[in-house]
N, CA, C and O atoms as a Tripos MOL2 file, in Angstrom:
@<TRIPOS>MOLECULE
protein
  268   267    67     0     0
PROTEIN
NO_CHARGES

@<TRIPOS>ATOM
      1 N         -19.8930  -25.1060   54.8590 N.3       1 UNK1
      2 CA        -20.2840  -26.4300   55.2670 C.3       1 UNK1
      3 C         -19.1060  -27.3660   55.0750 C.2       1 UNK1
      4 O         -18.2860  -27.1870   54.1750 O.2       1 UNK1
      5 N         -19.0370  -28.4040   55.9730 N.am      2 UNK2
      6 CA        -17.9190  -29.2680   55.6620 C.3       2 UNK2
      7 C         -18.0600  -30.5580   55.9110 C.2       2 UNK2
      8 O         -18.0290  -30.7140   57.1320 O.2       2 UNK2
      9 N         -18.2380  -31.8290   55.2000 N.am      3 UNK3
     10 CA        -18.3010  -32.7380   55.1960 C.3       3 UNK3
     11 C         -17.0480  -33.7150   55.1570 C.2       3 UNK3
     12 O         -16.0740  -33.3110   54.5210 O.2       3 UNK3
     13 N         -16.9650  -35.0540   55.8190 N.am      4 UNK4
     14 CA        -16.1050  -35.8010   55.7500 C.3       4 UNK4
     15 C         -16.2770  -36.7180   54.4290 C.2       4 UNK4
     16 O         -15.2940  -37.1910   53.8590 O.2       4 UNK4
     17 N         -17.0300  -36.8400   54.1770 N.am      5 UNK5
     18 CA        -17.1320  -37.8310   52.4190 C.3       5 UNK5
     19 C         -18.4710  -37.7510   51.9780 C.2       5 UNK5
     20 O         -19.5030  -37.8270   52.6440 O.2       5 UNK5
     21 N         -18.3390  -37.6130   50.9520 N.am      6 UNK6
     22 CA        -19.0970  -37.4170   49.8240 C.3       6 UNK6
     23 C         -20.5520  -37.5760   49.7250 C.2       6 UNK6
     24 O         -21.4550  -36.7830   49.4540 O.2       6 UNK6
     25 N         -20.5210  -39.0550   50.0740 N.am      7 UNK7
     26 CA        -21.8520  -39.4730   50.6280 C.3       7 UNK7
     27 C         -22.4460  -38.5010   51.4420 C.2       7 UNK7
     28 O         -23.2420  -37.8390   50.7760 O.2       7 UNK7
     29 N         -22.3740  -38.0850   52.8050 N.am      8 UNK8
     30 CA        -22.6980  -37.0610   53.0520 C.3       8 UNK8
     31 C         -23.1170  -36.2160   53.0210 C.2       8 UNK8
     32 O         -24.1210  -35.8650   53.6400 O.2       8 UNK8
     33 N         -22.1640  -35.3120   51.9170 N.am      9 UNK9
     34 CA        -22.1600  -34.3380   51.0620 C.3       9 UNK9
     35 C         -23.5040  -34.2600   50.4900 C.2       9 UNK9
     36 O         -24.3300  -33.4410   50.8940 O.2       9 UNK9
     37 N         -23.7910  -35.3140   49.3190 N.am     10 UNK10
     38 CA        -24.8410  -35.4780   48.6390 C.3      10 UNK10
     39 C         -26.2630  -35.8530   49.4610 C.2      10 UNK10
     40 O         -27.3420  -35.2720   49.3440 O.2      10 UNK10
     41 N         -26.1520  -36.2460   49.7590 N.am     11 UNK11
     42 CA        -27.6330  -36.5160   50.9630 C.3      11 UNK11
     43 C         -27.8740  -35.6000   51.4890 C.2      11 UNK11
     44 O         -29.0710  -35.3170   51.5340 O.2      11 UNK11
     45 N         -26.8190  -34.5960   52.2060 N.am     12 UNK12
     46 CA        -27.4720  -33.1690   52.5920 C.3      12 UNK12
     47 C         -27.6180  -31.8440   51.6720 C.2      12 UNK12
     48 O         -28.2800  -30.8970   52.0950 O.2      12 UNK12
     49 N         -26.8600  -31.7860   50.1500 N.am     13 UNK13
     50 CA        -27.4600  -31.5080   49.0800 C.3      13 UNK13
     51 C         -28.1110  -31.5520   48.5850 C.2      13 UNK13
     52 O         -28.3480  -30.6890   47.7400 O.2      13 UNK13
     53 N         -28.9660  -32.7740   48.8140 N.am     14 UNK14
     54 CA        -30.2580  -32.8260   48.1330 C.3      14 UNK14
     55 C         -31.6350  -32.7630   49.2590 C.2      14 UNK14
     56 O         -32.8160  -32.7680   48.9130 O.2      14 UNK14
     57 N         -31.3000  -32.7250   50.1700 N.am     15 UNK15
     58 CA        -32.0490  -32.4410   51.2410 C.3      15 UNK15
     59 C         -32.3830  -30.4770   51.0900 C.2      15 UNK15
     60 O         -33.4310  -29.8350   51.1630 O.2      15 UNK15
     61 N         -31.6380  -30.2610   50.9700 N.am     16 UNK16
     62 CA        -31.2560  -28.8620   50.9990 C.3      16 UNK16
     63 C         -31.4500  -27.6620   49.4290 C.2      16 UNK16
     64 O         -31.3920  -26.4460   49.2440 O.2      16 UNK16
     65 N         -31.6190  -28.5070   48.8510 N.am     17 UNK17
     66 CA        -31.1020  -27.9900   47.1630 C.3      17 UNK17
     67 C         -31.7590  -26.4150   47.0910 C.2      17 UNK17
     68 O         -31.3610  -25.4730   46.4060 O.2      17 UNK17
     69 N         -32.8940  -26.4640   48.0320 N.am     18 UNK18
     70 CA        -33.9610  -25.1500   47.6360 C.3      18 UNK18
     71 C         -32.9880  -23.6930   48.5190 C.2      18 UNK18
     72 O         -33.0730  -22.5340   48.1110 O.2      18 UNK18
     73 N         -32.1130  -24.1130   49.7600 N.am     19 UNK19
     74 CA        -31.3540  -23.3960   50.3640 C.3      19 UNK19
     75 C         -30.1640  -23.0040   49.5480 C.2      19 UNK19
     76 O         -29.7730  -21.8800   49.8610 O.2      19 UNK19
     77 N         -29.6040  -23.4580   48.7890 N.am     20 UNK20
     78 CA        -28.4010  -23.1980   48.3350 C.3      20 UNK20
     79 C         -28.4480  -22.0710   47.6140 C.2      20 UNK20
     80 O         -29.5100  -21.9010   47.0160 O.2      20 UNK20
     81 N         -27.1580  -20.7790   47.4110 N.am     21 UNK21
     82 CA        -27.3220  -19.9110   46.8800 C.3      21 UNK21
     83 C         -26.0270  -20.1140   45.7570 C.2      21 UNK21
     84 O         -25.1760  -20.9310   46.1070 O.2      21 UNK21
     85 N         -25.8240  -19.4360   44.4530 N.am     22 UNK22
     86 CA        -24.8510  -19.5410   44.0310 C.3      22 UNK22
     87 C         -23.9630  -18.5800   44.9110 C.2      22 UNK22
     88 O         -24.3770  -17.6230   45.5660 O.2      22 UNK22
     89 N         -22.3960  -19.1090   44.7760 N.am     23 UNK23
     90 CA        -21.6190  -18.8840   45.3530 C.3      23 UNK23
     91 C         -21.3720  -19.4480   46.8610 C.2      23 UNK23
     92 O         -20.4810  -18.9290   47.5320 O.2      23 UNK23
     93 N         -22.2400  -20.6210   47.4520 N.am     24 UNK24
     94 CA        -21.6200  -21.1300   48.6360 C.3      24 UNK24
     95 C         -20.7990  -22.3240   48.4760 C.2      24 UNK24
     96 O         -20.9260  -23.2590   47.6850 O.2      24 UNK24
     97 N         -19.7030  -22.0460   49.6250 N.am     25 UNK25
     98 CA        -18.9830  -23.0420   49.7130 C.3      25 UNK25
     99 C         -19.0350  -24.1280   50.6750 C.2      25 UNK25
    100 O         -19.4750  -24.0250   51.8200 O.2      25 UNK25
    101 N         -18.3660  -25.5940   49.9240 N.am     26 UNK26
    102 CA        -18.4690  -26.5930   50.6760 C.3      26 UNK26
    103 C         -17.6430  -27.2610   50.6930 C.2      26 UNK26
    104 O         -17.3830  -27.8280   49.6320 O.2      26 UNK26
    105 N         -16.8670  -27.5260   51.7960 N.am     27 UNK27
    106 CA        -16.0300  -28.3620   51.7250 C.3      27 UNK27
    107 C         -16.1430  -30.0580   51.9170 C.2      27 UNK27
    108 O         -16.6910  -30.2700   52.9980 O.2      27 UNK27
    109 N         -15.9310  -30.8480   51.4830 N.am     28 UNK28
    110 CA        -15.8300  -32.5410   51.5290 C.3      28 UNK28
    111 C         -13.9520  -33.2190   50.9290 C.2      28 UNK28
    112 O         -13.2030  -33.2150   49.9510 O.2      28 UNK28
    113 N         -14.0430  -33.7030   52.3490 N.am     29 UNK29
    114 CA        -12.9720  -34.0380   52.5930 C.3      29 UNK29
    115 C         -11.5340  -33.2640   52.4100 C.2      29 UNK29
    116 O         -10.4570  -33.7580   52.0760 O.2      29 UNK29
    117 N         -11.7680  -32.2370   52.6500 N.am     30 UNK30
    118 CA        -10.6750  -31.3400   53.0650 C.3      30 UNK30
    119 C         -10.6480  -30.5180   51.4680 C.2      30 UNK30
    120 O          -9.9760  -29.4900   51.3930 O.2      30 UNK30
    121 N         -11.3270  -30.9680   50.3390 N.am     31 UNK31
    122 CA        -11.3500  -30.3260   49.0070 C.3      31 UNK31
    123 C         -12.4530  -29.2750   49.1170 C.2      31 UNK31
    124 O         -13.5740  -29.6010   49.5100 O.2      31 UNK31
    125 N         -12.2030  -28.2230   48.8320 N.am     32 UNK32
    126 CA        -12.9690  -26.9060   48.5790 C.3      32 UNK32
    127 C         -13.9060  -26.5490   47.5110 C.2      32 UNK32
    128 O         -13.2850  -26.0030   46.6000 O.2      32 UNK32
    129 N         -15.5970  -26.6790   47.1830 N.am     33 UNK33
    130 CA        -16.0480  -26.5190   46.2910 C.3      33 UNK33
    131 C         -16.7720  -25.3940   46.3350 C.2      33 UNK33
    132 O         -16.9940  -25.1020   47.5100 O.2      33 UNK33
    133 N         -17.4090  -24.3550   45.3070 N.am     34 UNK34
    134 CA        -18.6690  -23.7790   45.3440 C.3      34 UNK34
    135 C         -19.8800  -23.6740   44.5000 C.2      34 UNK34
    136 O         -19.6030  -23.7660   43.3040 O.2      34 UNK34
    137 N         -20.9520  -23.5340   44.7170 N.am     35 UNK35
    138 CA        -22.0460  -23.8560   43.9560 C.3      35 UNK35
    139 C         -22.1730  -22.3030   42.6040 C.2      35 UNK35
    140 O         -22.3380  -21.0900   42.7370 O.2      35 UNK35
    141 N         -22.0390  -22.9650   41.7450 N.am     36 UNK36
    142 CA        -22.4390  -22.4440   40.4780 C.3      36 UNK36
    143 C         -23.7160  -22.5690   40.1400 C.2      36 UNK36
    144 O         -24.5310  -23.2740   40.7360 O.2      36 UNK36
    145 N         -24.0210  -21.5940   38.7570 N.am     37 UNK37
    146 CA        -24.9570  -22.0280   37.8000 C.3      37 UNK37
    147 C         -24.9090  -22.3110   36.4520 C.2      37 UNK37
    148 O         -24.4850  -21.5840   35.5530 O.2      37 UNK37
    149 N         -25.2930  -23.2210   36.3900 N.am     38 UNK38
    150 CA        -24.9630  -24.2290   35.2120 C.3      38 UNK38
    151 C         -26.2920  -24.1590   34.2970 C.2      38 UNK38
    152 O         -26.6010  -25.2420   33.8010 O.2      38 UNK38
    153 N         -27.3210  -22.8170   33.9230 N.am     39 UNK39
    154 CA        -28.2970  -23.4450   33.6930 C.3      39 UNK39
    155 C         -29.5850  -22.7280   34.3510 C.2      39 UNK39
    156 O         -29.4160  -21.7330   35.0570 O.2      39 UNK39
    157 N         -30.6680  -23.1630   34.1480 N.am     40 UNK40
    158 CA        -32.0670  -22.5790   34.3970 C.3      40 UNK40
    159 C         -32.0960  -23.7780   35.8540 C.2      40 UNK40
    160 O         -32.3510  -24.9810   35.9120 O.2      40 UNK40
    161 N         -31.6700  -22.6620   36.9930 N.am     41 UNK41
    162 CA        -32.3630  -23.5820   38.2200 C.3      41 UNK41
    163 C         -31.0140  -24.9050   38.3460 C.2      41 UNK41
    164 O         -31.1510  -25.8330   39.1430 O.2      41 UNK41
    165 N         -30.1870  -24.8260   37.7450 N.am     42 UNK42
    166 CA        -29.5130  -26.2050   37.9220 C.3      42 UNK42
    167 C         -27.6840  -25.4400   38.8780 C.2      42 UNK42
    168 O         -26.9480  -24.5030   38.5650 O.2      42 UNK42
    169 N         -27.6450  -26.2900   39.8580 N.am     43 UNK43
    170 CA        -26.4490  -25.7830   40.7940 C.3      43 UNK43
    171 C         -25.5310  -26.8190   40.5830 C.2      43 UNK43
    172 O         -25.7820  -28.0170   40.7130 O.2      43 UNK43
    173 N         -24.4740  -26.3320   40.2570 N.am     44 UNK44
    174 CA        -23.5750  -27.7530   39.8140 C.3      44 UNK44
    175 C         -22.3020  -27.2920   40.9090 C.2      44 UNK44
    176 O         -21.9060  -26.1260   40.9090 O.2      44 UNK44
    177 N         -21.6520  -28.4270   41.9250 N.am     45 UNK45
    178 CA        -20.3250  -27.9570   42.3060 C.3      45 UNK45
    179 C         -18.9080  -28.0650   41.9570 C.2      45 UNK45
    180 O         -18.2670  -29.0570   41.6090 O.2      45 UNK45
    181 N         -18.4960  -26.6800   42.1420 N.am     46 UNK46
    182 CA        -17.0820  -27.1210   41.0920 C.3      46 UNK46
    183 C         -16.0850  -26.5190   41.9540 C.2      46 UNK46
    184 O         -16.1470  -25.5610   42.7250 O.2      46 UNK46
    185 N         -14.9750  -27.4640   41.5770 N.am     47 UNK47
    186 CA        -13.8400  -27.3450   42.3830 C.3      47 UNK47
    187 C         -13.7570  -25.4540   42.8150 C.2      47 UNK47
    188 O         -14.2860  -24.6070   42.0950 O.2      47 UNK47
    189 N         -12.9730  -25.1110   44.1350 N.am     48 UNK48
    190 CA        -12.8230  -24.0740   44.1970 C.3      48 UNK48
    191 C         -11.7720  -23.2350   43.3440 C.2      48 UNK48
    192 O         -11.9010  -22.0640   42.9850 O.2      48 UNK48
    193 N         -10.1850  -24.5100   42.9830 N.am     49 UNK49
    194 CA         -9.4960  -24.1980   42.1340 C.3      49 UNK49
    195 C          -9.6930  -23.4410   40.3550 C.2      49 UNK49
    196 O          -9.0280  -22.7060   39.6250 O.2      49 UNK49
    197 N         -10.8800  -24.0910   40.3030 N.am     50 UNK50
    198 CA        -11.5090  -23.8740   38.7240 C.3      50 UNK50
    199 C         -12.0940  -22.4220   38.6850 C.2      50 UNK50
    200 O         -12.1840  -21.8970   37.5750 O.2      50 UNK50
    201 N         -12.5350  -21.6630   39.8850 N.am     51 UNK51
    202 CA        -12.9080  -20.6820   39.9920 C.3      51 UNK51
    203 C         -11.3460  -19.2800   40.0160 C.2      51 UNK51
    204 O         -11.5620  -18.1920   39.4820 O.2      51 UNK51
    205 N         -10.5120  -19.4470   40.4080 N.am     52 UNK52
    206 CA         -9.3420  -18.8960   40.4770 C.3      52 UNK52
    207 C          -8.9580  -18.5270   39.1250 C.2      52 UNK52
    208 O          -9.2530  -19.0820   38.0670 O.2      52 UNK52
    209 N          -8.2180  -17.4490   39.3520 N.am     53 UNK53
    210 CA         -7.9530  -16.5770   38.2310 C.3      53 UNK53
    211 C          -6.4580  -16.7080   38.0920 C.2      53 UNK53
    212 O          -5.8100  -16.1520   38.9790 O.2      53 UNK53
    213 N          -5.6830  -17.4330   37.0060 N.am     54 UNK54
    214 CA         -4.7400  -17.8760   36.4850 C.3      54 UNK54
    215 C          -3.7100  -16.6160   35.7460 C.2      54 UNK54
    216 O          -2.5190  -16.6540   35.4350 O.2      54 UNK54
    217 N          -4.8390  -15.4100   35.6170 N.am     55 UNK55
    218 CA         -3.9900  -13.8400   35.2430 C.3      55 UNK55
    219 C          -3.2470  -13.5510   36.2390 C.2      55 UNK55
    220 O          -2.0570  -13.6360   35.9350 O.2      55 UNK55
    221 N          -3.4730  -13.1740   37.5490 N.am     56 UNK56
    222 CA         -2.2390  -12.9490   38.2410 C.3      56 UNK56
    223 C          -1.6780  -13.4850   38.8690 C.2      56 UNK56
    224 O          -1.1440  -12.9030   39.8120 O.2      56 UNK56
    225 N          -1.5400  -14.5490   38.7260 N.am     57 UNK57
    226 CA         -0.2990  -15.7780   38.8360 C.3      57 UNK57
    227 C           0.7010  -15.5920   37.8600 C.2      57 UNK57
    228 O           1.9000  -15.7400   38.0910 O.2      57 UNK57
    229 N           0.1150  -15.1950   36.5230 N.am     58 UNK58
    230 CA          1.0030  -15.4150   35.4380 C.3      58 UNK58
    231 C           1.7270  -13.9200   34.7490 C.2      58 UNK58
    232 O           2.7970  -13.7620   34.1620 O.2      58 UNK58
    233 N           0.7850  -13.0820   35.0610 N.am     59 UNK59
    234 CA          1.7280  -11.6530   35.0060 C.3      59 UNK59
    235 C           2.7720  -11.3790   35.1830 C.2      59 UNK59
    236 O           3.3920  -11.9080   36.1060 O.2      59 UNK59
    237 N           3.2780  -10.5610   34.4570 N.am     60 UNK60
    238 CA          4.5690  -10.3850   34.5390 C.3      60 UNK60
    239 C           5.1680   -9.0600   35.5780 C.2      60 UNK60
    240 O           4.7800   -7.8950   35.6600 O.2      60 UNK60
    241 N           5.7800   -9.4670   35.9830 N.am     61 UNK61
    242 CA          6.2930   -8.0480   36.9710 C.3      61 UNK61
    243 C           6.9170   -6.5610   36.5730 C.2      61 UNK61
    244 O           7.9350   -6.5290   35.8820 O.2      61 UNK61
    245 N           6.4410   -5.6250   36.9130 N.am     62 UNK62
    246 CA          7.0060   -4.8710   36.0620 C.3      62 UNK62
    247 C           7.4270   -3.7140   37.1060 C.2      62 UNK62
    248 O           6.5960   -3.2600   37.8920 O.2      62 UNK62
    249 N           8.8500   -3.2340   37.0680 N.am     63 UNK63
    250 CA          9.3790   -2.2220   37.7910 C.3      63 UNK63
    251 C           8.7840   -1.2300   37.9170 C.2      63 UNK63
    252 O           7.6890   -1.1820   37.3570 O.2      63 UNK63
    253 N           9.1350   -0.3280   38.5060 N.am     64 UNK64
    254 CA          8.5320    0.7470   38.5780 C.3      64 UNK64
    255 C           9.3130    1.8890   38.8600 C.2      64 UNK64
    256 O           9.8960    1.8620   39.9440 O.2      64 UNK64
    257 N           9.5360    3.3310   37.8300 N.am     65 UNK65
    258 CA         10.4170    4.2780   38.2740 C.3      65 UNK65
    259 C          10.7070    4.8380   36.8180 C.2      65 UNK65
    260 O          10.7120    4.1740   35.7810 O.2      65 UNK65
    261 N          10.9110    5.9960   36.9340 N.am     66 UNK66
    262 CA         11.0890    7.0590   35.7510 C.3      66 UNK66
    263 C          12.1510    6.1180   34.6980 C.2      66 UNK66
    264 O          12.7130    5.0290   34.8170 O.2      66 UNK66
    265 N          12.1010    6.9360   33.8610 N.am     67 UNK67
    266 CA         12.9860    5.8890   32.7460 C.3      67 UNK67
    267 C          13.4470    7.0760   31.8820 C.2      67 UNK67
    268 O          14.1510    6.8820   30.8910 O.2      67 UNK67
@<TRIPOS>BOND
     1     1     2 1
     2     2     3 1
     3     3     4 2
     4     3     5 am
     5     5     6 1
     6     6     7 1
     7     7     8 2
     8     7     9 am
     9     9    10 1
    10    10    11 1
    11    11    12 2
    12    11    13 am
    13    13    14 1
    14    14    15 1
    15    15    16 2
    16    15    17 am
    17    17    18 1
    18    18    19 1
    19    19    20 2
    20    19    21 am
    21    21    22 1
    22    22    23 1
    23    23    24 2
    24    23    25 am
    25    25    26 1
    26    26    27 1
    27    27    28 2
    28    27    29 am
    29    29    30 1
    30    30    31 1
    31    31    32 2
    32    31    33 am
    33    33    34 1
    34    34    35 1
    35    35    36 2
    36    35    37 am
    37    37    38 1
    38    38    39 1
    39    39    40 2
    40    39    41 am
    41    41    42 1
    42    42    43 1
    43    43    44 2
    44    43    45 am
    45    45    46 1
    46    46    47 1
    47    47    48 2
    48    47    49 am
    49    49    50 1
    50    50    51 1
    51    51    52 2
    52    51    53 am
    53    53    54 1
    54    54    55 1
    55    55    56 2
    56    55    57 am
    57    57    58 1
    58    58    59 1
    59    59    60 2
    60    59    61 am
    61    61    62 1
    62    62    63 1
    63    63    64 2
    64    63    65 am
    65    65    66 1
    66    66    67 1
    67    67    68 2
    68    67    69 am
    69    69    70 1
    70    70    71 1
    71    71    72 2
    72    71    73 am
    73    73    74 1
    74    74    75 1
    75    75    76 2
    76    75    77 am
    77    77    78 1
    78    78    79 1
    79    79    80 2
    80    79    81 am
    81    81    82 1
    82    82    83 1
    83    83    84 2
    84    83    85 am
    85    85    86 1
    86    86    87 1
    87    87    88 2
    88    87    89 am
    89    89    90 1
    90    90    91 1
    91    91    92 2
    92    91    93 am
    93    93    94 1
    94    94    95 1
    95    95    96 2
    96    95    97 am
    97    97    98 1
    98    98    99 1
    99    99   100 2
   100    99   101 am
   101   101   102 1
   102   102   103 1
   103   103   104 2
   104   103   105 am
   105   105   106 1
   106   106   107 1
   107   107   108 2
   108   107   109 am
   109   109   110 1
   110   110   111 1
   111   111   112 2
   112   111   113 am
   113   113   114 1
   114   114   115 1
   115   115   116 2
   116   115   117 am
   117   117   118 1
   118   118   119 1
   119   119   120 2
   120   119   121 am
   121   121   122 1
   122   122   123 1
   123   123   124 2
   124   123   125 am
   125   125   126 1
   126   126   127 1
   127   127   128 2
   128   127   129 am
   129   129   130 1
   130   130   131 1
   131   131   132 2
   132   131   133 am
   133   133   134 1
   134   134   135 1
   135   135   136 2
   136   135   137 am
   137   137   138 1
   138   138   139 1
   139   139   140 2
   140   139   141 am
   141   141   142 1
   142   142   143 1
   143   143   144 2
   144   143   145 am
   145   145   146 1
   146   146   147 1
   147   147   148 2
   148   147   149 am
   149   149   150 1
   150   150   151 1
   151   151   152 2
   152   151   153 am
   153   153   154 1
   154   154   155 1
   155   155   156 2
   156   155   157 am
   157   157   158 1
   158   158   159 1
   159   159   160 2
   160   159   161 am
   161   161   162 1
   162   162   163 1
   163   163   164 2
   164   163   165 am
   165   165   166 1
   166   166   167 1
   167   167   168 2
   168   167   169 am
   169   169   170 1
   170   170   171 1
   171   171   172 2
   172   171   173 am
   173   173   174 1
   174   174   175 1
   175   175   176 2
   176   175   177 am
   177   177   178 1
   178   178   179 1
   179   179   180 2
   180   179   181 am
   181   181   182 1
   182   182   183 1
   183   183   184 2
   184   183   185 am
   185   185   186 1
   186   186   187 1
   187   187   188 2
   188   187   189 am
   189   189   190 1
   190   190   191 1
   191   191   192 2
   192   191   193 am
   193   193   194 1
   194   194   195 1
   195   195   196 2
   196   195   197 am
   197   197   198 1
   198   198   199 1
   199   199   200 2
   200   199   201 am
   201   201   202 1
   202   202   203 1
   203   203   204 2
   204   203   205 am
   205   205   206 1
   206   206   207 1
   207   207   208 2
   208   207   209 am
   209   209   210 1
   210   210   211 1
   211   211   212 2
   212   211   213 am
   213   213   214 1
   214   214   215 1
   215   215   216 2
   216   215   217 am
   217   217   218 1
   218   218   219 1
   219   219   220 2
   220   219   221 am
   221   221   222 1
   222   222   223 1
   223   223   224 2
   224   223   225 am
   225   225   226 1
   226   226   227 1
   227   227   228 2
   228   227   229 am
   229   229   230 1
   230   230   231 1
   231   231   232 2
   232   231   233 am
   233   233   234 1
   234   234   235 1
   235   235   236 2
   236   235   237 am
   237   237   238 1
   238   238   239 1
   239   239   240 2
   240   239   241 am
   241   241   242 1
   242   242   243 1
   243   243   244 2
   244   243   245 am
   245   245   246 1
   246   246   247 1
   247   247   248 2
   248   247   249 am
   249   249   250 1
   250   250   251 1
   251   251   252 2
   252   251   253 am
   253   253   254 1
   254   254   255 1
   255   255   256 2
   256   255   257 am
   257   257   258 1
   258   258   259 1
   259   259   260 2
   260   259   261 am
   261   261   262 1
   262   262   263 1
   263   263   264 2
   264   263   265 am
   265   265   266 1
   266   266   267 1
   267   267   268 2
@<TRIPOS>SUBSTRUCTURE
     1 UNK1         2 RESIDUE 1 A UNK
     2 UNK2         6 RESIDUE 1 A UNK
     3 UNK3        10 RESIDUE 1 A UNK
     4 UNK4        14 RESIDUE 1 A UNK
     5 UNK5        18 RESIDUE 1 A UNK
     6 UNK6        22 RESIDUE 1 A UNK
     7 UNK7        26 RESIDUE 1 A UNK
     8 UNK8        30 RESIDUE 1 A UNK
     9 UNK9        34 RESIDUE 1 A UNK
    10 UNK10       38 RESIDUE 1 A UNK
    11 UNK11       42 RESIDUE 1 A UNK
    12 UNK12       46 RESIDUE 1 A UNK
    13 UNK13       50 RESIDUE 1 A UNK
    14 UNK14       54 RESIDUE 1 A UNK
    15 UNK15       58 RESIDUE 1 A UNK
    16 UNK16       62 RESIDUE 1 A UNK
    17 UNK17       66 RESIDUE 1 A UNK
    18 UNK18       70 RESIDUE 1 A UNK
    19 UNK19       74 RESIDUE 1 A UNK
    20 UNK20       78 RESIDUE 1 A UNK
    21 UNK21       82 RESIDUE 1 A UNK
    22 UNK22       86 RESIDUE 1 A UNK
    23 UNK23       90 RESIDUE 1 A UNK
    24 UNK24       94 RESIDUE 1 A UNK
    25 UNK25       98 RESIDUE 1 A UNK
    26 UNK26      102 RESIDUE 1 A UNK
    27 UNK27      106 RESIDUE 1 A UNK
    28 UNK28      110 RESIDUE 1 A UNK
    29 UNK29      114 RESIDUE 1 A UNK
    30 UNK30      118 RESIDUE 1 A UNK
    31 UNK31      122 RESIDUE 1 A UNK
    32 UNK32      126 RESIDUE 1 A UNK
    33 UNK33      130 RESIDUE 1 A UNK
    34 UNK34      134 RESIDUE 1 A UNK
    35 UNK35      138 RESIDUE 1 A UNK
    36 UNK36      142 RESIDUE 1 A UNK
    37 UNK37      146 RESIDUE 1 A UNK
    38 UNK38      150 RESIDUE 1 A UNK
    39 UNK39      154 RESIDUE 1 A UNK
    40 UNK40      158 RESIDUE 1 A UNK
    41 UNK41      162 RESIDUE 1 A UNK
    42 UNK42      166 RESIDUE 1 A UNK
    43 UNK43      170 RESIDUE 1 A UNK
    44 UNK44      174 RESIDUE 1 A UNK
    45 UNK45      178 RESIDUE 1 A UNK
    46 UNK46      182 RESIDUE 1 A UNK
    47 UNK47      186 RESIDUE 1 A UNK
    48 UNK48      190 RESIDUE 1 A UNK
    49 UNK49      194 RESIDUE 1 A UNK
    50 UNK50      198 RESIDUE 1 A UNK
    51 UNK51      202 RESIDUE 1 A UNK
    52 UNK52      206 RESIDUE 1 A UNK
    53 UNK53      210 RESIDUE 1 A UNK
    54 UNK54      214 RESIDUE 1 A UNK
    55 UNK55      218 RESIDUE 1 A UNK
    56 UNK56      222 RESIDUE 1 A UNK
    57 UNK57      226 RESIDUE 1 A UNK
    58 UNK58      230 RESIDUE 1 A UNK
    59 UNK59      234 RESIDUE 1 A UNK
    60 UNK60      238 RESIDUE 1 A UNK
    61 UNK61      242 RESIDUE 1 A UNK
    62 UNK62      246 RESIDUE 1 A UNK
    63 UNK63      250 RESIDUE 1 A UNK
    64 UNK64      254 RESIDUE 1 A UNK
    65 UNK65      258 RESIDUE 1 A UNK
    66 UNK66      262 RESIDUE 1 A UNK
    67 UNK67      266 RESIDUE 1 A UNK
C-alpha cells in the first residue's frame, strides 16, 4: 500500500485494522513501514529499516583457500 501522507495512512488503517496481517508493508511518503506485533491483538508500524539485520553489514570478510 502506498500513501502520500500520513493522514491518509491512518484513516485507512483504521478503517482496515481487522485486514491487516503481521508482516505487511506500507509505504507513506516514500518511507517504508511494516506491521508488527506489539502485543495481544495490537499492530504497531515500524520503520522498515528497524526490521533489517545489522549482522551482515557488519561481518567481517573472510578469504577463502587452503592455508
Amino acid at each position: 500500500m502506498r500513501f502520500s501522507a500520513v493522514e491518509d495512512a491512518v484513516g485507512w488503517l483504521k478503517k482496515h485494522r481487522t485486514e491487516l496481517l503481521v508482516g505487511t508493508v506500507v509505504v507513506i511518503a516514500g518511507v517504508t513501514f511494516v506491521t508488527i506485533s506489539a502485543g495481544t491483538g495490537l499492530l504497531v508500524l515500524s520503520p522498515l529499516v528497524l526490521m533489517a539485520s545489522a549482522s551482515s553489514a557488519d561481518a567481517p570478510v573472510r578469504g577463502g583457500g587452503a592455508q
